[in-house]
C-alpha positions in Angstrom: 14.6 107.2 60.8 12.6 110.1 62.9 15.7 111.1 64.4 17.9 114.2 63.6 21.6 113.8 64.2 24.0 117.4 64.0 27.0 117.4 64.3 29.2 120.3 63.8 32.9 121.7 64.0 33.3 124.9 65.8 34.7 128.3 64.1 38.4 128.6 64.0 41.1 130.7 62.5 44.0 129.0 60.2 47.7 130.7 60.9 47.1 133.6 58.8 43.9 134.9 60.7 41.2 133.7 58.2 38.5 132.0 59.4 37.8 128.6 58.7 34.2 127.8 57.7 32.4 125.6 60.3 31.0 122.7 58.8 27.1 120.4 59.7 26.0 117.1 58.9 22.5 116.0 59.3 21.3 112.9 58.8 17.4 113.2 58.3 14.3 110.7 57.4 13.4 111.1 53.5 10.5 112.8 54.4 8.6 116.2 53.3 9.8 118.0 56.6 13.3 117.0 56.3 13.8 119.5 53.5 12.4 122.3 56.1 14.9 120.8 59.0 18.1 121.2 56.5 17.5 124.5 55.8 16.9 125.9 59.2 20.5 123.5 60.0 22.2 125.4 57.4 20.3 128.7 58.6 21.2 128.3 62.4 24.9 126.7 61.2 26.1 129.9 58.7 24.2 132.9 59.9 26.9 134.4 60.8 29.4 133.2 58.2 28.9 135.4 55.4 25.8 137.8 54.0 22.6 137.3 53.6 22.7 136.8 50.2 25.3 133.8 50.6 23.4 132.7 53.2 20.1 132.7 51.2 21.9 131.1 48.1 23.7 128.5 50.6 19.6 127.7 52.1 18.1 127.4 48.6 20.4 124.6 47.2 20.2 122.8 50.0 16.7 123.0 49.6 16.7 121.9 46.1 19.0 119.5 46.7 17.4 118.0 49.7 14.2 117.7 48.6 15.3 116.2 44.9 16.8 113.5 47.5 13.7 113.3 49.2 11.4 113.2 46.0 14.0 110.2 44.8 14.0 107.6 47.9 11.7 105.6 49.7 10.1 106.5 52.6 12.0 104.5 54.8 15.5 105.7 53.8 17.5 108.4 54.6 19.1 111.2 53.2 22.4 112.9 54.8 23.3 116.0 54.5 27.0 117.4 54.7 28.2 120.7 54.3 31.8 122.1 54.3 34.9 124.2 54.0 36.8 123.3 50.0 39.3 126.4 50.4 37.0 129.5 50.4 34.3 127.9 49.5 31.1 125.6 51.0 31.0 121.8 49.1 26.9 120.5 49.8 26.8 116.8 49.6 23.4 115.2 49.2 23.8 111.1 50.0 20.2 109.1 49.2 19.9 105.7 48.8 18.4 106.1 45.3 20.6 105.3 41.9 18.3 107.5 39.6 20.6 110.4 37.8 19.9 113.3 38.7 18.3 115.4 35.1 17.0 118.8 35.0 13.5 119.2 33.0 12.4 121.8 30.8 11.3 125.4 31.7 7.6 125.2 30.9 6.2 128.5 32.6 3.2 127.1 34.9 5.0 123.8 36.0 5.7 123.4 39.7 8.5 121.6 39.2 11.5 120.7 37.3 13.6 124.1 38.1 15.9 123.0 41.1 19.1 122.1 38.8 19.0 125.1 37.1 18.5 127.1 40.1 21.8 125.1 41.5 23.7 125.6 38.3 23.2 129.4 38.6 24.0 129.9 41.9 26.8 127.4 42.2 30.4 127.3 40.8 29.8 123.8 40.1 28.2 120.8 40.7 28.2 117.4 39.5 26.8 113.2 41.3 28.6 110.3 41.3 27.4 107.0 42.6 28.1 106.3 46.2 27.9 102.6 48.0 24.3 102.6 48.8 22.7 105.3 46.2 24.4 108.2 45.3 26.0 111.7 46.5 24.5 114.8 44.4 26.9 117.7 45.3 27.6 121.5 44.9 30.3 124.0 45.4 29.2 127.9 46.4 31.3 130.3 46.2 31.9 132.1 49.8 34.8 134.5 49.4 34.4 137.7 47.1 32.0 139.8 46.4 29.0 139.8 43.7 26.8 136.5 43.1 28.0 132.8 44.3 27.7 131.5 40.3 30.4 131.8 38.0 29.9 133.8 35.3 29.2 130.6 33.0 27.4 128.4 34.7 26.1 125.5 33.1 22.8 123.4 33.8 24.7 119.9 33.0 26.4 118.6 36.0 30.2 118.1 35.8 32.2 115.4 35.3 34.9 115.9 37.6 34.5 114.4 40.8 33.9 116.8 43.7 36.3 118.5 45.7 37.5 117.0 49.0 35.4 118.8 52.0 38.8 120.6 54.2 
């Protein structure tokens, strides 16, 4: 799949004035330069939806996450991203058609890779997989309303086992 599809639900308030968080979902060919076209989505989508710190956070884990789906499926699958309003928060779901769990490796100073589920842990309330009808869905919750960093104060590196909250 070459193609790009958006689609995205415009800005509203609910009945007590607070604005409801838009939300995207791309569908996007499993390719290095998808990772690049989900986060200038998410970029162009919440720009204006919080500050740049959340905005930041909200483009790195969908960076992570995107390219962990990429790194995991075949070249001629796809990967779909969805982002979302859970309450005052943004749930990122990453669907791939790969079944591989996802595991964080070790820390080793000099390695170029192995630190994007720890990067997700500490900037994310929570996140957690479960298998999905053609692969699985690797998902995240960031924190949007407050003030101070998107993590928890706790966060932890192994994913949960909840299942993930239900996008608004």
């Amino acid at each position: 799949m070459s193609g790009l599809g958006v689609s995205v639900t415009a800005s509203a308030s609910d009945t007590a004035g607070t604005p409801v968080l838009p939300s995207l979902y791309c569908e996007l060919a499993a390719g290095p330069s998808s990772v690049r076209t989900a986060r200038h989505r998410v970029r162009e989508r919440y720009g204006g939806c919080g500050s740049p710190d959340l905005i930041d956070d909200l483009a790195l884990v969908v960076t992570e996450l995107v390219a962990n789906a990429v790194a995991a499926s075949p070249v001629t699958a796809s990967v779909r991203l969805r982002v979302g309003p859970v309450g005052p928060d943004l749930l990122i779901e990453i669907y791939d058609q790969a079944t591989e769990v996802p595991v964080g490796r070790g820390q080793e100073d000099l390695a170029e890779h192995g630190r994007g589920l720890v990067l997700i842990a500490e900037l994310c309330r929570s996140w957690g997989w479960h298998p999905s009808d053609r692969g699985k869905v690797v998902w995240a919750v960031i924190r949007v309303a407050g003030t101070g960093s998107s993590a928890t104060a706790m966060p932890s590196a192994a994913p949960s086992a909840e299942p993930p909250p239900v996008l608004s």
